[in-house]
PyMOL Python script that loads the backbone (N, CA, C, O; Angstrom):
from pymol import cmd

cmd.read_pdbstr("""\
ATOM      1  N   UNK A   1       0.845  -1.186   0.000  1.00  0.00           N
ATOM      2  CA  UNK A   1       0.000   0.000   0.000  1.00  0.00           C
ATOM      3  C   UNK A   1       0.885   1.241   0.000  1.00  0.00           C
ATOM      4  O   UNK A   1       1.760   1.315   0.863  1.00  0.00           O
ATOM      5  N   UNK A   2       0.768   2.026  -0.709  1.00  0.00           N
ATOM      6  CA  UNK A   2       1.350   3.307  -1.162  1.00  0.00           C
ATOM      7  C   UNK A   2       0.909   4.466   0.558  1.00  0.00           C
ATOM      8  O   UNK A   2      -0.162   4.852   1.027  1.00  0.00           O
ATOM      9  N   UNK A   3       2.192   4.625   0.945  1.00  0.00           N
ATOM     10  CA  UNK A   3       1.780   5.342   2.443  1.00  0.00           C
ATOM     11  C   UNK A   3       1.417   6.537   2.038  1.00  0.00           C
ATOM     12  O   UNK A   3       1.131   7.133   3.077  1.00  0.00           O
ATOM     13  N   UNK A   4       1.192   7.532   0.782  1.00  0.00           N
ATOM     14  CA  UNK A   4       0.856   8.429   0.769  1.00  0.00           C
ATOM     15  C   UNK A   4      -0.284   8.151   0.819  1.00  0.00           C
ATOM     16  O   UNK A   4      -0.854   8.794   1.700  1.00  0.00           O
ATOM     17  N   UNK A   5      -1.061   7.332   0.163  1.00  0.00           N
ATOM     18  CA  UNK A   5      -2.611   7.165   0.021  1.00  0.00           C
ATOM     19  C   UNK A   5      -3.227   6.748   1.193  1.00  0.00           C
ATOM     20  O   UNK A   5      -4.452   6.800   1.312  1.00  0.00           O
ATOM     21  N   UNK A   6      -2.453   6.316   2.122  1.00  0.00           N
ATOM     22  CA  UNK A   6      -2.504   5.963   4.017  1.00  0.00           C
ATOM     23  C   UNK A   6      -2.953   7.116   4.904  1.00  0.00           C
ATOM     24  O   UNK A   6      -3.641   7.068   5.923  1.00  0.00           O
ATOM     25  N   UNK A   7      -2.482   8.025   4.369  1.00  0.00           N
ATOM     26  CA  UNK A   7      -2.245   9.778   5.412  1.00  0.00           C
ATOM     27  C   UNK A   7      -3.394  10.773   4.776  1.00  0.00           C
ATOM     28  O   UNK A   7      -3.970  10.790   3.688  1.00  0.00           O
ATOM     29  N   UNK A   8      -3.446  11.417   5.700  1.00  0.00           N
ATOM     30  CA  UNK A   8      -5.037  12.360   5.625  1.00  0.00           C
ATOM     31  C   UNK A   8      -4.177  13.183   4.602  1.00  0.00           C
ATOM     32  O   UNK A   8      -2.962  13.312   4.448  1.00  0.00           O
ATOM     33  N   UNK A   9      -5.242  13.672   3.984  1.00  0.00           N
ATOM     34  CA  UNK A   9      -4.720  14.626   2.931  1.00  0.00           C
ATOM     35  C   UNK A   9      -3.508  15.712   2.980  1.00  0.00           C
ATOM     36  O   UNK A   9      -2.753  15.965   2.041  1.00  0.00           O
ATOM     37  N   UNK A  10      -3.482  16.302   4.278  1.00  0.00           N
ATOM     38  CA  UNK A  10      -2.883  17.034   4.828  1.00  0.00           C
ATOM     39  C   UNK A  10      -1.670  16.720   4.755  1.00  0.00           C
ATOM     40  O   UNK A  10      -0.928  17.171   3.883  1.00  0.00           O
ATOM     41  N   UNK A  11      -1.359  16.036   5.513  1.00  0.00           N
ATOM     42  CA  UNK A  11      -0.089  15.544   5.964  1.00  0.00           C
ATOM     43  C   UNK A  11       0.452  14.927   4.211  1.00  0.00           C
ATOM     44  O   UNK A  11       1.441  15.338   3.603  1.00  0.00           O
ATOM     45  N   UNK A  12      -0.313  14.107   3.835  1.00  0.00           N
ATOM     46  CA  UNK A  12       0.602  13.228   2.322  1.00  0.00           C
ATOM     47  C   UNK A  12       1.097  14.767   1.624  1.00  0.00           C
ATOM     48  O   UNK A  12       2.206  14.632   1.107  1.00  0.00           O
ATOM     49  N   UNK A  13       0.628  15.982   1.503  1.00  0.00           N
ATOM     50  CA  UNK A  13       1.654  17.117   0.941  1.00  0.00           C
ATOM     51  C   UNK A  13       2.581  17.885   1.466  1.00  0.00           C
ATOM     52  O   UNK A  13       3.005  18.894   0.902  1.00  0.00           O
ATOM     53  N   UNK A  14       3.010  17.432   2.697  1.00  0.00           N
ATOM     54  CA  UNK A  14       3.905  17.908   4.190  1.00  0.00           C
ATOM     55  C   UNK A  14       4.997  17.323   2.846  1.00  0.00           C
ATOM     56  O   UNK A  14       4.719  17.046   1.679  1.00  0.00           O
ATOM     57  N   UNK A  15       6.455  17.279   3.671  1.00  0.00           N
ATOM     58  CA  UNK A  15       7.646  16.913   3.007  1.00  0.00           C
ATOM     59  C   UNK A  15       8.225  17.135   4.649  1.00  0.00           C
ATOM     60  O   UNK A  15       8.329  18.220   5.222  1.00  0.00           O
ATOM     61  N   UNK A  16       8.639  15.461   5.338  1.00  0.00           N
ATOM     62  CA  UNK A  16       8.720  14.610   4.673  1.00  0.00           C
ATOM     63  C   UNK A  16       7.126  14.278   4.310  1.00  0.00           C
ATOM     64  O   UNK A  16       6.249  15.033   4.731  1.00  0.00           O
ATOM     65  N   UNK A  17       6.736  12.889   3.354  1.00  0.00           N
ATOM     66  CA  UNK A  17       5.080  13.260   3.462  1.00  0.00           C
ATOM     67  C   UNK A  17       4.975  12.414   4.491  1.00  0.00           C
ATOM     68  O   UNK A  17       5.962  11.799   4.896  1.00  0.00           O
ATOM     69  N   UNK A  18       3.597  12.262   5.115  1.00  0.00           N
ATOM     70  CA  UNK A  18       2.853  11.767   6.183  1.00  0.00           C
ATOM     71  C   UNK A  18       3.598  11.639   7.407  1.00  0.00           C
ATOM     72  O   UNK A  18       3.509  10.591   8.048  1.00  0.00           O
ATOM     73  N   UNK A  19       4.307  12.564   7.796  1.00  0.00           N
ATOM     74  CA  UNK A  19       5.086  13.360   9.542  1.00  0.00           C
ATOM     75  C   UNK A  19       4.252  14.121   9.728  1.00  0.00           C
ATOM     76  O   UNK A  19       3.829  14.846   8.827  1.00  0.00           O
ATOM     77  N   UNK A  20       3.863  14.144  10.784  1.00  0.00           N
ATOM     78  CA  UNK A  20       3.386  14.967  11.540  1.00  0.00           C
ATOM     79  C   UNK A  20       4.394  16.460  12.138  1.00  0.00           C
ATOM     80  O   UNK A  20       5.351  16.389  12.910  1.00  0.00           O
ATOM     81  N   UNK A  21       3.971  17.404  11.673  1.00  0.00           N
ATOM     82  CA  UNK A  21       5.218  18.375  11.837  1.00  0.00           C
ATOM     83  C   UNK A  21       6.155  18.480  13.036  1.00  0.00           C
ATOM     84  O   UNK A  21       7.354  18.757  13.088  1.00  0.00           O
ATOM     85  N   UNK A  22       5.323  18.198  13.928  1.00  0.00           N
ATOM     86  CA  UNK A  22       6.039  17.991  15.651  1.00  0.00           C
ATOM     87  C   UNK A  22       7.202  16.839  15.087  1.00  0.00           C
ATOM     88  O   UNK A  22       8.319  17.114  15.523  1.00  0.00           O
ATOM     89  N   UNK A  23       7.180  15.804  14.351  1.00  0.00           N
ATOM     90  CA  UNK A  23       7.865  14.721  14.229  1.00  0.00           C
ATOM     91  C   UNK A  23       8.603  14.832  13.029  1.00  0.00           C
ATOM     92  O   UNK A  23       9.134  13.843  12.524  1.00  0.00           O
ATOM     93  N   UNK A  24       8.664  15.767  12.621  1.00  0.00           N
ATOM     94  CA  UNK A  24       9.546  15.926  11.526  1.00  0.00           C
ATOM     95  C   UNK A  24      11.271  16.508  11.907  1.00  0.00           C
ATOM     96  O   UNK A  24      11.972  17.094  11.081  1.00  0.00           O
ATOM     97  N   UNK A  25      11.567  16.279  12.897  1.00  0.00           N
ATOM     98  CA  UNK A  25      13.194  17.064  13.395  1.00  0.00           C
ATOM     99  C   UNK A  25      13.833  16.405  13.071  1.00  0.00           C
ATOM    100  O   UNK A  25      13.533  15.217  13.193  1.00  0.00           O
ATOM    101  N   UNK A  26      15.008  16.750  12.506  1.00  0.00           N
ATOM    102  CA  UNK A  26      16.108  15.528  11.868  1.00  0.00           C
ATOM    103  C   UNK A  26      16.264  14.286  13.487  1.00  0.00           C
ATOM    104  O   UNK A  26      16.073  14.256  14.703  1.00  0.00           O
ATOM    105  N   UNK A  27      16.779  13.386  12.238  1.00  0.00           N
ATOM    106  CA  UNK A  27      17.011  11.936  12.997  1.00  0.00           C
ATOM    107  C   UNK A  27      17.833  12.185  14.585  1.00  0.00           C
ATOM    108  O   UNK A  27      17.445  11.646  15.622  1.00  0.00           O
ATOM    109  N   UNK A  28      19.178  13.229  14.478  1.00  0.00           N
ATOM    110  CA  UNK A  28      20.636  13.231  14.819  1.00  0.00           C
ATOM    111  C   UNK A  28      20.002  14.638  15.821  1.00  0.00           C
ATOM    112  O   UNK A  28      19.015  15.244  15.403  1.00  0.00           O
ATOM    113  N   UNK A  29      20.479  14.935  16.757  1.00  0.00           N
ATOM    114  CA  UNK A  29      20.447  15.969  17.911  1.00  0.00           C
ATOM    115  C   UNK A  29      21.860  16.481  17.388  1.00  0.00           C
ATOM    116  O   UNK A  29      22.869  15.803  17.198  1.00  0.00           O
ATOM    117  N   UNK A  30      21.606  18.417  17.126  1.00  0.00           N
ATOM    118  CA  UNK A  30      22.670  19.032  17.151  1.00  0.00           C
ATOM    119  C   UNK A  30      23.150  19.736  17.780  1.00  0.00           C
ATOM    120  O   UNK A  30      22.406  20.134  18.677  1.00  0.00           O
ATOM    121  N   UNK A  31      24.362  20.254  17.784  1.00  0.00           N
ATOM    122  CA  UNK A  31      25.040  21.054  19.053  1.00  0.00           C
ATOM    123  C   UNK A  31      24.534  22.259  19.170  1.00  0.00           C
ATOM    124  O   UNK A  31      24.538  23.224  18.407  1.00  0.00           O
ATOM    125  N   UNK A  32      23.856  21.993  20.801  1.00  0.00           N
ATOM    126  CA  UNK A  32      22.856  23.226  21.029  1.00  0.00           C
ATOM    127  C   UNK A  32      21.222  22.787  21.631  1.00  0.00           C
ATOM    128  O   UNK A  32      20.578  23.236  22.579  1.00  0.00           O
ATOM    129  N   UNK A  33      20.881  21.634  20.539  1.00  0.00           N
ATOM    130  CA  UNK A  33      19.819  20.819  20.807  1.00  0.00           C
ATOM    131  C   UNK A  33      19.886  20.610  22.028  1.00  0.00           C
ATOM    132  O   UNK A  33      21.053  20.568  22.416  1.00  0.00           O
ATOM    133  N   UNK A  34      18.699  20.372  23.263  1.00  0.00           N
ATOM    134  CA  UNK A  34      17.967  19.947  24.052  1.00  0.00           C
ATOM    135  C   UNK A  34      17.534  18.937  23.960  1.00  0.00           C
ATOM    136  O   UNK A  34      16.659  18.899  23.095  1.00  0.00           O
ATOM    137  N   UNK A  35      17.819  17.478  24.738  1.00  0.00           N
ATOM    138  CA  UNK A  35      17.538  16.382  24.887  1.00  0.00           C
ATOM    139  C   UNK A  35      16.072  16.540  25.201  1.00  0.00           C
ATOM    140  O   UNK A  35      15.886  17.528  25.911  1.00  0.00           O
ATOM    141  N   UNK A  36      14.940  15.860  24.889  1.00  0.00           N
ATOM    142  CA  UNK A  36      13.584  16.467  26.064  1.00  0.00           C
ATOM    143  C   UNK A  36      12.727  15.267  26.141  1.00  0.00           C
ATOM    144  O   UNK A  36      12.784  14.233  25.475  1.00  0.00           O
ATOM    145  N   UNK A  37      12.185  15.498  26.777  1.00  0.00           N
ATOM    146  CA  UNK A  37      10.735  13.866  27.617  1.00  0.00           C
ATOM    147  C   UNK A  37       9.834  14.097  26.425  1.00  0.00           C
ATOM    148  O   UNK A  37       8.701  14.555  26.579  1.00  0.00           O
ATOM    149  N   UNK A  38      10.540  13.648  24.719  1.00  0.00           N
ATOM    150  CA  UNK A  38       8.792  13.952  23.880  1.00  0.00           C
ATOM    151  C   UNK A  38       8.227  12.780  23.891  1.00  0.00           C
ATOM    152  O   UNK A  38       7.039  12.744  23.572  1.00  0.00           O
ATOM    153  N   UNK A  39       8.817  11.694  24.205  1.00  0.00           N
ATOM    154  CA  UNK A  39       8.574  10.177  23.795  1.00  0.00           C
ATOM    155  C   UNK A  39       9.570   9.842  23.207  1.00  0.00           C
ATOM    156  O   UNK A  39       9.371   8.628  23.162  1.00  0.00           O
ATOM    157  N   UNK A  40      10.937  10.073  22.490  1.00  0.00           N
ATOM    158  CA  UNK A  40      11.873   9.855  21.685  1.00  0.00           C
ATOM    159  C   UNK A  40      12.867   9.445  22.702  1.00  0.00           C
ATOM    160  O   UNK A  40      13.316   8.299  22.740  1.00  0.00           O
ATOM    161  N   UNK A  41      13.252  10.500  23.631  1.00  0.00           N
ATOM    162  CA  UNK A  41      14.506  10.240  24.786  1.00  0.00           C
ATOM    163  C   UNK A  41      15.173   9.096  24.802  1.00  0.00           C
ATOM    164  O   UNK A  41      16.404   9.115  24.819  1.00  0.00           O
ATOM    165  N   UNK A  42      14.350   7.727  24.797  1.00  0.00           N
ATOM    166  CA  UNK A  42      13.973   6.593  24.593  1.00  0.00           C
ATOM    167  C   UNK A  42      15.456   6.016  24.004  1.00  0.00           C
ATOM    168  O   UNK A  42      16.492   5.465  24.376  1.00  0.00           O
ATOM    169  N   UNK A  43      14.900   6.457  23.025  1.00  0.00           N
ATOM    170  CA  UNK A  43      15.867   6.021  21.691  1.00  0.00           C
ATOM    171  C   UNK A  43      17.724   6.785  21.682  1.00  0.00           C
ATOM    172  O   UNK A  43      18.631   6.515  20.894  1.00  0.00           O
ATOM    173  N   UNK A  44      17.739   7.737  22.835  1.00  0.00           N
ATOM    174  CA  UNK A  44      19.223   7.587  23.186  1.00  0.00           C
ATOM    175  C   UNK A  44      19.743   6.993  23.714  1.00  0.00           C
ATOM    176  O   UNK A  44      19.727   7.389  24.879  1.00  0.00           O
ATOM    177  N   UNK A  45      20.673   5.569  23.520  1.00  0.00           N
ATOM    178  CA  UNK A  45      21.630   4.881  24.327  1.00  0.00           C
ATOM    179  C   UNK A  45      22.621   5.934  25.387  1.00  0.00           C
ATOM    180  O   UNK A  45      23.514   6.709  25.044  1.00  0.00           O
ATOM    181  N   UNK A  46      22.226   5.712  26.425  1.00  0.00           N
ATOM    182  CA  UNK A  46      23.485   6.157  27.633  1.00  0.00           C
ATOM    183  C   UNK A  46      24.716   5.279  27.160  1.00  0.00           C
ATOM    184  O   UNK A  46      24.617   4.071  26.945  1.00  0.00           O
ATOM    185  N   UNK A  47      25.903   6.016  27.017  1.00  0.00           N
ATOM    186  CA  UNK A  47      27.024   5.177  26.941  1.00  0.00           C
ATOM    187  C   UNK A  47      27.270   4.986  28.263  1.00  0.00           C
ATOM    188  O   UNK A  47      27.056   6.019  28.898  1.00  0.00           O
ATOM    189  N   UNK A  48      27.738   3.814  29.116  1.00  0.00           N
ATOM    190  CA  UNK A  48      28.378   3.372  30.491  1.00  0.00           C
ATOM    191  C   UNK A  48      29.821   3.724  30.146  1.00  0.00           C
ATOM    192  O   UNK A  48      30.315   3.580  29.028  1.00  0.00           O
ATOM    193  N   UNK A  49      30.327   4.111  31.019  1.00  0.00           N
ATOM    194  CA  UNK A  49      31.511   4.604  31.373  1.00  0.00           C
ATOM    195  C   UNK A  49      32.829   4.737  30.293  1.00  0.00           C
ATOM    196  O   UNK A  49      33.920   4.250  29.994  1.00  0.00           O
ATOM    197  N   UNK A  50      31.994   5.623  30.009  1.00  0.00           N
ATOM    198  CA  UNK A  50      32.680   6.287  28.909  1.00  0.00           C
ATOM    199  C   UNK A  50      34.295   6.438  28.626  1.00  0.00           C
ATOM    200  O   UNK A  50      34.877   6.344  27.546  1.00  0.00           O
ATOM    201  N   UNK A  51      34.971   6.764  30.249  1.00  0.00           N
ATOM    202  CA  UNK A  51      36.349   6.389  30.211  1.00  0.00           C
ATOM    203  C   UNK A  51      37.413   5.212  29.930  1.00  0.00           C
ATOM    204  O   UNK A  51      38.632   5.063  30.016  1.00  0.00           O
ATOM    205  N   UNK A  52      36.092   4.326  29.481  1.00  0.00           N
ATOM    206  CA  UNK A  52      37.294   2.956  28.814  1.00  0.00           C
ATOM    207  C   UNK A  52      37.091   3.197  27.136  1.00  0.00           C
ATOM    208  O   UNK A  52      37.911   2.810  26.303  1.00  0.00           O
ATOM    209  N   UNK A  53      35.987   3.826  26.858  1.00  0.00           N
ATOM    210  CA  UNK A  53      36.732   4.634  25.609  1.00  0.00           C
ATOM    211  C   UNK A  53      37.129   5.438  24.965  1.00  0.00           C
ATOM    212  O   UNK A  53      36.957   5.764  23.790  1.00  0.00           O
ATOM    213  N   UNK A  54      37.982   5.968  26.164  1.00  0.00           N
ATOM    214  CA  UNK A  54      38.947   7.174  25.678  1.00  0.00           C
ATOM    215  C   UNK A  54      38.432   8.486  25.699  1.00  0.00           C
ATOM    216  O   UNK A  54      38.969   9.508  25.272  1.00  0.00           O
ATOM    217  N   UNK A  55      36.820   8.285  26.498  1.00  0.00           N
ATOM    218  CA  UNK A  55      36.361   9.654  26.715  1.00  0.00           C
ATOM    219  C   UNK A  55      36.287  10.362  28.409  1.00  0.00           C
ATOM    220  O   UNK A  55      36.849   9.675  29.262  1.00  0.00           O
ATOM    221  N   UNK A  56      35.783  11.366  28.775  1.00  0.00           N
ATOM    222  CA  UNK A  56      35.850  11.915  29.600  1.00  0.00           C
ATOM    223  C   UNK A  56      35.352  11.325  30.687  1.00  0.00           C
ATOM    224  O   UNK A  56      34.232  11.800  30.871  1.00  0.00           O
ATOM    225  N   UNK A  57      35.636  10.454  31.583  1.00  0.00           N
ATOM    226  CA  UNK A  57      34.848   9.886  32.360  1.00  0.00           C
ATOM    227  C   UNK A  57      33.662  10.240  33.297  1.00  0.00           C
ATOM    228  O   UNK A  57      32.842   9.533  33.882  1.00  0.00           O
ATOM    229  N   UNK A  58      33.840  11.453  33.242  1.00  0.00           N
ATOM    230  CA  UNK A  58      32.827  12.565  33.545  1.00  0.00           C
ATOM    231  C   UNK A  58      31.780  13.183  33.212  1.00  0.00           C
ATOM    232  O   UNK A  58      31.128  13.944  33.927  1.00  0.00           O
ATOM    233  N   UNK A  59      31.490  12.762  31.668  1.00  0.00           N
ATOM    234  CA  UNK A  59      31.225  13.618  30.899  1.00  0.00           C
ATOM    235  C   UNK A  59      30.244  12.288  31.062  1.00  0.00           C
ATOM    236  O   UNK A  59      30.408  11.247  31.698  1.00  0.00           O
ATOM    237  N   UNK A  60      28.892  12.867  30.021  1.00  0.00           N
ATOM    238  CA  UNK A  60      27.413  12.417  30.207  1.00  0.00           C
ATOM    239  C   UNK A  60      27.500  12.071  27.986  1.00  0.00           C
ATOM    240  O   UNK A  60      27.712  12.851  27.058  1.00  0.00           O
ATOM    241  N   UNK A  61      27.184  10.428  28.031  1.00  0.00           N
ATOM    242  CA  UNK A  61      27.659  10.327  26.213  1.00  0.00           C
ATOM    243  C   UNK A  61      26.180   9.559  26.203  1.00  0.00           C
ATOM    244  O   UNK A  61      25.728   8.836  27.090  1.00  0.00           O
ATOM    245  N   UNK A  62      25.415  10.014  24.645  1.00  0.00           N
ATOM    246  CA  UNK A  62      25.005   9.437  24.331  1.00  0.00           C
ATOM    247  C   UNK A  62      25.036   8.743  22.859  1.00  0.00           C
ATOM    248  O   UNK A  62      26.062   9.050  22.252  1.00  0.00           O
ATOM    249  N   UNK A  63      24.080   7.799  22.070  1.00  0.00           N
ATOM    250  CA  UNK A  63      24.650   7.199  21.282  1.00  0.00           C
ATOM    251  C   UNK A  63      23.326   6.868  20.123  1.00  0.00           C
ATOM    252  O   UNK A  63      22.653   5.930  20.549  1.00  0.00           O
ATOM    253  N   UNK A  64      22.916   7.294  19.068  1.00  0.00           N
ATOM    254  CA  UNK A  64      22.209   6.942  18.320  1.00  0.00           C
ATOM    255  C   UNK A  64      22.202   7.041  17.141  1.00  0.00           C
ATOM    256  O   UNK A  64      22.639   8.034  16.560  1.00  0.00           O
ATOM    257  N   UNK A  65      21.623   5.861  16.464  1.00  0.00           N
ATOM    258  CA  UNK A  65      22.092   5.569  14.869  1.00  0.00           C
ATOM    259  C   UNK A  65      23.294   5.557  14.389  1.00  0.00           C
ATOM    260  O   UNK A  65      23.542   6.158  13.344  1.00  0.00           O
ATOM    261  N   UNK A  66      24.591   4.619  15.322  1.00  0.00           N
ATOM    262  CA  UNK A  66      25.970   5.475  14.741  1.00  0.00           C
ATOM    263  C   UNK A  66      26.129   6.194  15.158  1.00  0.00           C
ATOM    264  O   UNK A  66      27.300   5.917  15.419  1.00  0.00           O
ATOM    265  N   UNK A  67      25.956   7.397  15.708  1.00  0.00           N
ATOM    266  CA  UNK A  67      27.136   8.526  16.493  1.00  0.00           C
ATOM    267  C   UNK A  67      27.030   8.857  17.762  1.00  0.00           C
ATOM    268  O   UNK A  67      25.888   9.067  18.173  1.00  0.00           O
ATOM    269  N   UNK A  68      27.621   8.927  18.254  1.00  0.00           N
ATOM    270  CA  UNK A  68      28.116   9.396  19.861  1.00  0.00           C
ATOM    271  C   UNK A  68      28.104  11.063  19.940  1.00  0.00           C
ATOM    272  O   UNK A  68      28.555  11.898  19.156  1.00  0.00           O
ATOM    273  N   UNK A  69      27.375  11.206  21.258  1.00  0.00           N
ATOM    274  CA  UNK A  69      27.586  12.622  21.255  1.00  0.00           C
ATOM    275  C   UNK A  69      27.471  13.367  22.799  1.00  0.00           C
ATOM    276  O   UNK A  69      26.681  12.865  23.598  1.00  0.00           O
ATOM    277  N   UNK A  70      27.984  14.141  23.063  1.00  0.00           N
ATOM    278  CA  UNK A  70      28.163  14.465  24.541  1.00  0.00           C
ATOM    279  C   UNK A  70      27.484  15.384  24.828  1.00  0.00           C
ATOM    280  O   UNK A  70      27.590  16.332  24.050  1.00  0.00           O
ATOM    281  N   UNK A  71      26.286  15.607  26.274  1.00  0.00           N
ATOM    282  CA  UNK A  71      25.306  16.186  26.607  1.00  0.00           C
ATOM    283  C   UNK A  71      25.835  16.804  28.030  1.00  0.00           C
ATOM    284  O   UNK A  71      26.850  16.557  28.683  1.00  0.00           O
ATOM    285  N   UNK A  72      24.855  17.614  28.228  1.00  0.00           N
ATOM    286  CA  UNK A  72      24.686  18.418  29.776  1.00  0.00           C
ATOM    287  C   UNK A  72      24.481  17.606  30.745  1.00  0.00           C
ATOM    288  O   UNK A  72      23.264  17.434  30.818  1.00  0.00           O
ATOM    289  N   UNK A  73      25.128  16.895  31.685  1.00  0.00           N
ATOM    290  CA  UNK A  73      24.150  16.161  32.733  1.00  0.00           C
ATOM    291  C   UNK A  73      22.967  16.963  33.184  1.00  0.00           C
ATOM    292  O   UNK A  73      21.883  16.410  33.371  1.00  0.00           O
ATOM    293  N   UNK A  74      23.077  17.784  33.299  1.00  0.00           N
ATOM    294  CA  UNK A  74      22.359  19.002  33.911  1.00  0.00           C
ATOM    295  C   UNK A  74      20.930  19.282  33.193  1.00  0.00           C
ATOM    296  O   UNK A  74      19.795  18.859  33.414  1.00  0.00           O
ATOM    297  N   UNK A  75      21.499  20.219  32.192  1.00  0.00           N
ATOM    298  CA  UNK A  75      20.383  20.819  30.619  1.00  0.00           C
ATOM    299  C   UNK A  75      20.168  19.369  30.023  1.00  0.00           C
ATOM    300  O   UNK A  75      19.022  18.947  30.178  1.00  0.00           O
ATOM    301  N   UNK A  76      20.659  18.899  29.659  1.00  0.00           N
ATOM    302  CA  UNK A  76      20.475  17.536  28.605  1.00  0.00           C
ATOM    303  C   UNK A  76      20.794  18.693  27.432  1.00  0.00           C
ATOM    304  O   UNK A  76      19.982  18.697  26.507  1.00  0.00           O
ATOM    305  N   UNK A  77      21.893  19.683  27.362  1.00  0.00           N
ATOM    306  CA  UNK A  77      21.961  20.151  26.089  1.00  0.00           C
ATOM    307  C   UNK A  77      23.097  19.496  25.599  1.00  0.00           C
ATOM    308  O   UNK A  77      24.041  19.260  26.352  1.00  0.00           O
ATOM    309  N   UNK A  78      23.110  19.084  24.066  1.00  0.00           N
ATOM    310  CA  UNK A  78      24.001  18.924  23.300  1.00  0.00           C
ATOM    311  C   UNK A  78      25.362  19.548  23.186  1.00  0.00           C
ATOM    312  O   UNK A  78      25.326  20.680  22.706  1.00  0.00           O
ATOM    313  N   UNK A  79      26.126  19.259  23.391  1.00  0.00           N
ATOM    314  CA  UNK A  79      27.696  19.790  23.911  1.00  0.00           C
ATOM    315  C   UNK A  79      28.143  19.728  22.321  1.00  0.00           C
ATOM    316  O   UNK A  79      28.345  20.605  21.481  1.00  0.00           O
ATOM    317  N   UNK A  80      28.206  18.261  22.295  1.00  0.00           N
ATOM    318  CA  UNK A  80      29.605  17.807  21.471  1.00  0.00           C
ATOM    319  C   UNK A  80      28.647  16.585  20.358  1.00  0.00           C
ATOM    320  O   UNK A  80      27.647  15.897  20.560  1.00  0.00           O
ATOM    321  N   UNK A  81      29.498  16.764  19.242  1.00  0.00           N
ATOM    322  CA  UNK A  81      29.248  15.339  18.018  1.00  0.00           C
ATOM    323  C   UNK A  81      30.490  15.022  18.176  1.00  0.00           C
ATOM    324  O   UNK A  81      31.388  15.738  17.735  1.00  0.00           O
ATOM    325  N   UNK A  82      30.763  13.656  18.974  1.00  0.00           N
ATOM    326  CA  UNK A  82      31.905  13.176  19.174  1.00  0.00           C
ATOM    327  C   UNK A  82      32.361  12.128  17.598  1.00  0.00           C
ATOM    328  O   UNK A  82      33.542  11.973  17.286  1.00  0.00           O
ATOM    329  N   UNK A  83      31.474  11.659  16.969  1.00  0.00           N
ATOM    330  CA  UNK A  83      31.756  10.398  16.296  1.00  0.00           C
ATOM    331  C   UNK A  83      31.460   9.924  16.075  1.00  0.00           C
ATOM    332  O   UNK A  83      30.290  10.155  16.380  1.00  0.00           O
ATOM    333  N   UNK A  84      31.512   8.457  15.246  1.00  0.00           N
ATOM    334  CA  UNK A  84      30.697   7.236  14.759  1.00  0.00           C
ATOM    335  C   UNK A  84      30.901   6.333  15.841  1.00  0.00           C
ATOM    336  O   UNK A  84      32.023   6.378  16.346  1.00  0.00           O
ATOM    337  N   UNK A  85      30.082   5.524  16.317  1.00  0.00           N
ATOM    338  CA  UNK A  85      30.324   4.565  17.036  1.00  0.00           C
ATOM    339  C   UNK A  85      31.317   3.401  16.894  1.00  0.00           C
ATOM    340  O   UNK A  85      31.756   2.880  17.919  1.00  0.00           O
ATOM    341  N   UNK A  86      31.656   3.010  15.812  1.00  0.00           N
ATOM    342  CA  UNK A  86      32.780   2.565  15.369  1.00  0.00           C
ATOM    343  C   UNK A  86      34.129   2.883  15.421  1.00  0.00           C
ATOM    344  O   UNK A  86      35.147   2.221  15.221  1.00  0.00           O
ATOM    345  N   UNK A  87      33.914   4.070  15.741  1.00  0.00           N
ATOM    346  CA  UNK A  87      35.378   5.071  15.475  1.00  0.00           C
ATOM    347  C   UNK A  87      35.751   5.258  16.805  1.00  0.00           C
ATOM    348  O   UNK A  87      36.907   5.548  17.111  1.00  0.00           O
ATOM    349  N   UNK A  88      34.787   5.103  17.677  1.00  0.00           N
ATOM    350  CA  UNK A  88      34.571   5.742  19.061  1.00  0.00           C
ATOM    351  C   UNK A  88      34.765   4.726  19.750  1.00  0.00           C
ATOM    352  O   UNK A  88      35.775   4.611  20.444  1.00  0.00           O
ATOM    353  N   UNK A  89      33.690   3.675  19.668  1.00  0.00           N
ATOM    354  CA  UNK A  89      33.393   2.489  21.108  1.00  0.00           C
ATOM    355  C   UNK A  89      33.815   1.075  20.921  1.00  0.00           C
ATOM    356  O   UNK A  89      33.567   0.045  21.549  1.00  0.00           O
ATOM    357  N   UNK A  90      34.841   1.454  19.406  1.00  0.00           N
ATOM    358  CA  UNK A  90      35.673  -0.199  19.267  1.00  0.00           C
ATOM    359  C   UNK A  90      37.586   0.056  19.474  1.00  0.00           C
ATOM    360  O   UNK A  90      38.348  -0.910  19.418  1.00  0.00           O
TER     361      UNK A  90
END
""", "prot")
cmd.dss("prot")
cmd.show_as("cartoon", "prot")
cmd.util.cbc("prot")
cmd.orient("prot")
């Protein structure tokens, strides 16, 4: 079934089509971005102790789709795009 023909009219001429605009923010959190409770949070891996790979042991890492990236403990703001997970956590 063709997902445009799935979605209320509305939404199938949005771009991307059938997102809901609230849900349309890129995949990747950028530096600056705010981590936040939308229902997504979810989907950031906490890295555990980050100092066995070569990062700040201090520092607050998270990890999704492939890249690592370092947050506020505090704000949950986006600090840092550390990397690919590959590059990073092997």
């Amino acid at each position: 079934m063709d997902v445009v023909r799935s979605c209320p009219p509305g939404l199938a001429k949005k771009s991307p089509a059938c997102v809901p605009p609230g849900l349309a923010k890129t995949a990747h959190p950028e530096v600056g971005d705010v981590l936040e409770e939308d229902g997504f949070l979810s989907r950031y891996i906490l890295v555990r102790d980050p100092g066995y790979y070569g990062l700040d042991p201090y520092g607050t890492y998270y990890r999704i789709d492939g890249q690592v990236f370092q947050v506020d403990r505090t704000t949950q703001t986006v600090l840092a795009l550390i990397g690919s997970v590959s590059r990073v956590l092997n």
